[in-house]
Backbone as a ProteinNet text record, in pm:
[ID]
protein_1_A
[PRIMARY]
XXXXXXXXXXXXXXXXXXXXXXXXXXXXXXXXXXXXXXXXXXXXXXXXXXXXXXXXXXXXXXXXXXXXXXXXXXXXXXXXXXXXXXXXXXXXXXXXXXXXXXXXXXXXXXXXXXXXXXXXXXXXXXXXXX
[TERTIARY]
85.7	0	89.4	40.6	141.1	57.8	117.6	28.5	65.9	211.3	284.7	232	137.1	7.3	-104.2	-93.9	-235.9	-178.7	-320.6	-312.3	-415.9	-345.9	-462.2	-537.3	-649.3	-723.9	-728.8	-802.4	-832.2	-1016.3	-1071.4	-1212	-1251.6	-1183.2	-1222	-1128.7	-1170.4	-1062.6	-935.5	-835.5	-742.5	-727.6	-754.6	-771.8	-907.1	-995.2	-1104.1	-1052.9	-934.2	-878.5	-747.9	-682.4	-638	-712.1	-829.3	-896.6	-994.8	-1023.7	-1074.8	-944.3	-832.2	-709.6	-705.1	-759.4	-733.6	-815.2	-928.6	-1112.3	-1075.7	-1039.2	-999.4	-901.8	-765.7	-732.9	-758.1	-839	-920.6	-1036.6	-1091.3	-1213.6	-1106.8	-1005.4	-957.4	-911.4	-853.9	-769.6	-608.2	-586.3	-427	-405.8	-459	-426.1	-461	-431.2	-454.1	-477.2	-581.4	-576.4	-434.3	-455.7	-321.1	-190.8	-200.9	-68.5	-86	32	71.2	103.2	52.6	46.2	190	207.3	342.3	318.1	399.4	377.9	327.9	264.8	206.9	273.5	382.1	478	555.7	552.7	613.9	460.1	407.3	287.1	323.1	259.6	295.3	374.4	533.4	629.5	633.1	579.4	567.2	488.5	358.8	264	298.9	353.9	380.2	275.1	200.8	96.6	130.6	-5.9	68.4	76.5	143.5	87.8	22.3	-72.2	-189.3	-354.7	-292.9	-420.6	-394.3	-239.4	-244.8	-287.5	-273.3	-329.8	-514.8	-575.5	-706.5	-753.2	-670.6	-712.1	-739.3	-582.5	-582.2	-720.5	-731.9	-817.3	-1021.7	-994.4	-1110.4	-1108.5	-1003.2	-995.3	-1014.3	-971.9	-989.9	-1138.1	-1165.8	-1312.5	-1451.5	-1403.1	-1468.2	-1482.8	-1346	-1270.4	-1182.3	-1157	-1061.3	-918.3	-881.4	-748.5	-728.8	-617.6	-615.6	-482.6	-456.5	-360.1	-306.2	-267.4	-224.5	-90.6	-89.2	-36.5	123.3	191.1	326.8	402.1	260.1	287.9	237.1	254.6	221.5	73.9	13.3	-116.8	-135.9	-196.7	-264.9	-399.5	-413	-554.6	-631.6	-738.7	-849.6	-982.3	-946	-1044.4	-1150.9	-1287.8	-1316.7	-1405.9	-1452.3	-1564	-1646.9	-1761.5	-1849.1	-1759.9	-1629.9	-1583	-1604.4	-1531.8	-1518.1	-1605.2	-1744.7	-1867.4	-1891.2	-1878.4	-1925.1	-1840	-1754	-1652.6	-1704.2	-1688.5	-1711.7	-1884.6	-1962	-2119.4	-2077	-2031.6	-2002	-1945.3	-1792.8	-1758.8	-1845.4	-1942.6	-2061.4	-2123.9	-2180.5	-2294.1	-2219.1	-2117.8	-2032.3	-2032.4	-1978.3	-1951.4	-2086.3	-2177.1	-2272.1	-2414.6	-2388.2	-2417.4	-2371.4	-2251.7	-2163.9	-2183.8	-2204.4	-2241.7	-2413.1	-2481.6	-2635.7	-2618.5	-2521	-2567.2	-2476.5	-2384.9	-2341.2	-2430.1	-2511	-2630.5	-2681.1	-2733.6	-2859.1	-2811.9	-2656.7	-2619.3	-2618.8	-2578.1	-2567.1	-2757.3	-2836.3	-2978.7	-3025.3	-2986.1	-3005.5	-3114.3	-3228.2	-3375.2	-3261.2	-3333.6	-3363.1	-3337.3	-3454.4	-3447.4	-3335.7	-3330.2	-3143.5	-3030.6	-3005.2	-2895.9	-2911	-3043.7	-2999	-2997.2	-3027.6	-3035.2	-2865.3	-2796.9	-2651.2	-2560.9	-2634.3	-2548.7	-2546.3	-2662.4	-2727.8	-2562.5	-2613.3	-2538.5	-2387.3	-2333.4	-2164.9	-2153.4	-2247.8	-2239.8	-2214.8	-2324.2	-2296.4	-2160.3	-2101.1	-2018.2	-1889.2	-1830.2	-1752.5	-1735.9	-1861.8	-1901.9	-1760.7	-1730	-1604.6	-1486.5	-1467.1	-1314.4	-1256.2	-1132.6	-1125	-959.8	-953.4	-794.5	-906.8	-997.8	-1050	-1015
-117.6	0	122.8	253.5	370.7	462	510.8	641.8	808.1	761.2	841.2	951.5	876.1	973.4	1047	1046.7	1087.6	1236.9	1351.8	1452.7	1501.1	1580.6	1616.5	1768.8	1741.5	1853.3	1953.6	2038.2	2094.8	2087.1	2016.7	1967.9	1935.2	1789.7	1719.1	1647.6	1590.2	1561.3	1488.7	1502.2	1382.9	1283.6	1260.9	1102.7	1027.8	1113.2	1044.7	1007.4	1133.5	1121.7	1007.2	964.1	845.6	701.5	693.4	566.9	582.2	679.8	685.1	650.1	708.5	655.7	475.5	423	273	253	252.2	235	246.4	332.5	378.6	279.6	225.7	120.5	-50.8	-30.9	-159.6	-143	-41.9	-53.1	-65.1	17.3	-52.4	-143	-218.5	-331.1	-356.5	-260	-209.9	-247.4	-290.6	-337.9	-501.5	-564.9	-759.7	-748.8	-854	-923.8	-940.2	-890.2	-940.1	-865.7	-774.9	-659.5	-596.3	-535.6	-540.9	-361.1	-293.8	-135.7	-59.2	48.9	108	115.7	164.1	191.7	306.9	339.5	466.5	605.5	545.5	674	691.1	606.9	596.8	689.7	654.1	731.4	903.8	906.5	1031.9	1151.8	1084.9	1077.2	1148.6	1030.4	1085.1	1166.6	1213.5	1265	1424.7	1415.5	1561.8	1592.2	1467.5	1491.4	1418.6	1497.8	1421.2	1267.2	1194.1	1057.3	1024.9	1118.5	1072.8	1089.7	1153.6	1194.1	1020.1	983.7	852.7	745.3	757.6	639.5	655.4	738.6	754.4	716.4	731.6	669.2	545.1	514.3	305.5	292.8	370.4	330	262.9	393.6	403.2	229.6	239.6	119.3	12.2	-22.6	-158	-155.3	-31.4	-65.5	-100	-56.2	-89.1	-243.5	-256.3	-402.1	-422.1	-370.4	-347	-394.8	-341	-345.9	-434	-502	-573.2	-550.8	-489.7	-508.6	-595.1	-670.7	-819.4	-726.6	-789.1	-730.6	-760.5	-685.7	-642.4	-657.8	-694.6	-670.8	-557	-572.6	-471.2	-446.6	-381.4	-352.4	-448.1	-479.7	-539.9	-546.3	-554.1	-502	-697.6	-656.6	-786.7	-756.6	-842.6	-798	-910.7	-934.4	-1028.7	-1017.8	-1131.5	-1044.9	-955.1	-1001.2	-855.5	-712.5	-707	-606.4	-527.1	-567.8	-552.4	-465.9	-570.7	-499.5	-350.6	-397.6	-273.1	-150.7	-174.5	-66	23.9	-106.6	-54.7	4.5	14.8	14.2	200	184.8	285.7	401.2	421.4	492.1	536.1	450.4	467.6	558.3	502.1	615.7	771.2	774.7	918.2	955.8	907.2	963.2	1032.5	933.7	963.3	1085.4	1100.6	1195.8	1350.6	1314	1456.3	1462.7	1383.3	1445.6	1499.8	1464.6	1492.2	1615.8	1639.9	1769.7	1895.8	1848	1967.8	1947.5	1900.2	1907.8	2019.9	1966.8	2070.4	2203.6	2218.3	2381.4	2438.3	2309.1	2346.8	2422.8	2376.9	2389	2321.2	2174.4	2085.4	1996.3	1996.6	1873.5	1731.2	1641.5	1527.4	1472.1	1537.2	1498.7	1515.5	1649.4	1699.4	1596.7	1603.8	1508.3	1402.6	1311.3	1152.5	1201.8	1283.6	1261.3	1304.8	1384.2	1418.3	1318.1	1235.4	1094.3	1022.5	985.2	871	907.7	1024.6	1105.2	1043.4	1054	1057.7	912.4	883.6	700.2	656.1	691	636.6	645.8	873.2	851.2	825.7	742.5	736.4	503.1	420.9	303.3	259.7	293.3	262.1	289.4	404.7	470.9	368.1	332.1	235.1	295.7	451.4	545	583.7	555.7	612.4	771.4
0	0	0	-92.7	-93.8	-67.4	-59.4	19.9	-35.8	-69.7	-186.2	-277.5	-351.6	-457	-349.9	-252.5	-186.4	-184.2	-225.7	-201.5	-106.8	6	111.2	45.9	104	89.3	249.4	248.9	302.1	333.4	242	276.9	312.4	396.8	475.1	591.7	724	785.9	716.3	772.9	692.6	730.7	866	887.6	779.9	751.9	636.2	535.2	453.6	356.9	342.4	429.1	465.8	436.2	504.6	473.3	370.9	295.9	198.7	43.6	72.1	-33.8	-23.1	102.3	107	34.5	22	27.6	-150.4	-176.2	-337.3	-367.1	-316.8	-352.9	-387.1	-283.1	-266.1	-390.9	-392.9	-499.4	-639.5	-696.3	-821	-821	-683.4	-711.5	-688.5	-694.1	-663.4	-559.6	-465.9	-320.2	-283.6	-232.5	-212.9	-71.5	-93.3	80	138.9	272.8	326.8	322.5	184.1	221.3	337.6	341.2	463.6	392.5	530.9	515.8	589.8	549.3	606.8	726.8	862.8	970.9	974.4	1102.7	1093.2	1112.7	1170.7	1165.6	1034.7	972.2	809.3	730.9	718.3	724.4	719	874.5	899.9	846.2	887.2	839.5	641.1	591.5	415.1	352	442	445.2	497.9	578.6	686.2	739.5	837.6	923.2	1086.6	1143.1	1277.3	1273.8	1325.6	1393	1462.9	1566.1	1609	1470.4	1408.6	1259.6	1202.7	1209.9	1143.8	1200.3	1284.3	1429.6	1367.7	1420.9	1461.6	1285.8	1162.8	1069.9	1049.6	1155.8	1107.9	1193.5	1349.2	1373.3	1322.6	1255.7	1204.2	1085.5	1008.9	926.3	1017	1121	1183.4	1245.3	1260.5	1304.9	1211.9	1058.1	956.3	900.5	962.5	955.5	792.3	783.4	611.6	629.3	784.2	843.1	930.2	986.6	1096.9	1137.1	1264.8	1335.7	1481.5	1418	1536.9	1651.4	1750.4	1868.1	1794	1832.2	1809.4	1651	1520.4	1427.5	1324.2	1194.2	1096.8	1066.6	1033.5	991.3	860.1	846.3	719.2	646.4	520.6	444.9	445	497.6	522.4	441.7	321.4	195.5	171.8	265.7	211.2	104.4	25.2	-58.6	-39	110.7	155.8	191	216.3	262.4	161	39.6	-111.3	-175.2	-170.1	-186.9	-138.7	-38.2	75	36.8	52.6	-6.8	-151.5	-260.4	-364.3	-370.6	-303.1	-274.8	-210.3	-92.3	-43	-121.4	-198.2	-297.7	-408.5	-466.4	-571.6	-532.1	-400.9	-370.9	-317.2	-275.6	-209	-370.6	-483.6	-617.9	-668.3	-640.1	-727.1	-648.7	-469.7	-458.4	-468.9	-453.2	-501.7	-627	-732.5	-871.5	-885.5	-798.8	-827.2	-709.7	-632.6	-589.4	-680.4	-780.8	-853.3	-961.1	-951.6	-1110	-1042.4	-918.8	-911.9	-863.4	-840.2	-795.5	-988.2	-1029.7	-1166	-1243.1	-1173.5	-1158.5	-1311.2	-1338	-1428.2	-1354.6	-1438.8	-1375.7	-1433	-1355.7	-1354.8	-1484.8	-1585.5	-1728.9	-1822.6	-1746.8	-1883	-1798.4	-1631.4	-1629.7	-1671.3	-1684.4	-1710.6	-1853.8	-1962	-2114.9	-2115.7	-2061.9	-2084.7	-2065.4	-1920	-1886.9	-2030	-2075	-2167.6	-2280.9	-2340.4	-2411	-2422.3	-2296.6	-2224.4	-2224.6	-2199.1	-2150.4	-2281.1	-2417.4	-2517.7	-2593.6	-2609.2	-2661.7	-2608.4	-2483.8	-2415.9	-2406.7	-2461.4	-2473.9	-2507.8	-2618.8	-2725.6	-2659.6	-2579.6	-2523.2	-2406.1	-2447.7	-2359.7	-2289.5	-2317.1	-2268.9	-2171.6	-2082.2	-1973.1	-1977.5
[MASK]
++++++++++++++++++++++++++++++++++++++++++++++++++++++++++++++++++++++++++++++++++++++++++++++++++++++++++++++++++++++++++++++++++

């Protein structure tokens, strides 16, 4: 697991933004059952945040259960299929309400966003450079 690419915002806590970069790994795939995560002061450390922001992240991961940390060893990612799901279920819906609330600041009905989706969906079918 890297942590390397993560850019913090200012939007939201960063311990969220921490287990949300896992949550994002796990949903493309880039991450396996069972790797094994940096320490948290390595963390910290690469990030230039505190180590208690990194702590209260893993925390949050082990309480979701994504993470597991065994007594006097490394953290590790615990992917089972429902986790998986859940994860990828969870990210969908955070994506897809933040896009239906910039429709409507955008002040687009119902009808024009799904006909623009339809639209995007179709001419984008073929593109496979994402």
């Amino acid at each position: 697991m890297d942590f390397s690419g993560l850019k913090l915002n200012g939007d939201e806590p960063v311990y969220i933004q921490l287990a949300t970069h896992v949550k994002r790994a796990v949903a493309a795939g880039t991450v396996q059952d069972g790797e094994t995560l940096p320490s948290r002061r390595e963390v910290a450390a690469r990030l230039g945040v505190n180590p208690n922001t990194v702590q209260k992240a893993f925390r949050l991961m082990e309480e979701e259960g994504y993470i597991v940390t065994p007594p006097n060893a490394a953290s590790s990612l615990r992917l089972t299929p429902e986790i998986m799901a859940r994860i990828q279920a969870e990210l969908s819906e955070e994506f897809v309400r933040g896009f239906v609330k910039k429709a409507r600041q955008n002040k687009l009905s119902q009808a024009q966003l799904i006909a623009l989706i339809q639209k995007y969906w179709e001419d984008t079918a073929c593109d496979t450079t994402n």
